[in-house]
C-alpha positions, 0 to 999 in steps of 0.5 A, a space after each residue: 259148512 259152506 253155507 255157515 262160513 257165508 252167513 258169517 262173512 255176512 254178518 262180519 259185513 253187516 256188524 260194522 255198518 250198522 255200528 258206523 249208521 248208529 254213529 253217524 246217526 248219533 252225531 246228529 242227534 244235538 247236544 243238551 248242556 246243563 248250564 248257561 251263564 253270560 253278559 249282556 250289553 245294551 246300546 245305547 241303554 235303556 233309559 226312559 226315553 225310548 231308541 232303538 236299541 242293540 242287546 250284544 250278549 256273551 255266554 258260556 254253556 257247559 256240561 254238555 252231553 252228546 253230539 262230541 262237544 262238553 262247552 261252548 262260549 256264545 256271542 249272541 246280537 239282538 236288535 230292538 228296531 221298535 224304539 225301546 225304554 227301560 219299561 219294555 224290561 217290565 212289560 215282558 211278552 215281546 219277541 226279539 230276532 237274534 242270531 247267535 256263533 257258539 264256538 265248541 270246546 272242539 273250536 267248530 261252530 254253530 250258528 243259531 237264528 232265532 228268537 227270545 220271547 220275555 215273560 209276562 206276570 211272575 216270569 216278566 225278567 225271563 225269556 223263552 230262547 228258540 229258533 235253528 242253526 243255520 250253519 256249522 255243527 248240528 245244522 239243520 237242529 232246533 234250539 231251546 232253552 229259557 234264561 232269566 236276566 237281572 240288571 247289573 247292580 248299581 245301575 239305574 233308569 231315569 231320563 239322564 241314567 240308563 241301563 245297559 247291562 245284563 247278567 244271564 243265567 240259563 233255567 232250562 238246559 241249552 238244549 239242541 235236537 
């Protein structure tokens, strides 16, 4: 008899540790959210003489699972050092750093440093987003998605003209493991 009230004093010991291991390790397992859309400023725009140039961008992601977050809304910056025109939108294949601050629906934050890499051919105004987060919620994990972008309508690129916003939409889910 004694030895039975034992197993199950150790068993009532044991229950609850795994329970808070697979909670903790669930909580570092990332967040995969279904939707992304946002702006993007371009400066000083893109025209046909080349500069360089700052992409400043705000999203919104939603429909989020996992990690304890459902939304969040993104402040993203890239900096185009090479002197840029608005041809490079056409070219695809070129690769920008980016550093990103998600705020949660939770108010806690991340901060991503990555890259976007633009399409080439059929993809040429979509980019392959990637790179980690460095700090706050979910550091350490890996982000990935891919967005496609469209220039705002009216504007136009000639020598006196430039194009210097965006709207973003994400194809793939926003995802980070």
């Amino acid at each position: 008899m004694k030895s039975v009230v034992r197993i199950m004093m150790a068993l009532a010991l044991v229950v609850p540790m795994t329970i808070a291991t697979t909670t903790s390790a669930g909580a570092a397992a990332g967040t995969s959210c279904k939707t992304q859309t946002g702006t993007a400023t371009i400066t000083p725009g893109l025209s046909l003489v080349k500069h360089p140039q700052t992409i400043t961008a705000n999203t919104k992601i939603g429909g989020c699972t996992g990690g304890g977050v459902t939304s969040g809304v993104g402040k993203a910056t890239l900096k185009l050092t090479a002197p840029t025109d608005c041809t490079g939108l056409a070219k695809g294949g070129t690769k920008q750093t980016l550093t990103e601050v998600i705020t949660w629906n939770t108010k806690a934050t991340s901060t991503f440093t990555g890259s976007t890499l633009s399409g080439t051919g059929a993809k040429v105004l979509q980019a392959t987003v990637s790179g980690t987060i460095t700090a706050g919620l979910f550091k350490g994990e890996k982000v990935s998605s891919v967005i496609a972008y469209a220039v705002n309508k009216g504007q136009t690129c000639t020598k006196t003209s430039a194009i210097k916003g965006l709207t973003l939409k994400g194809l793939k889910p926003f995802v980070i493991k």
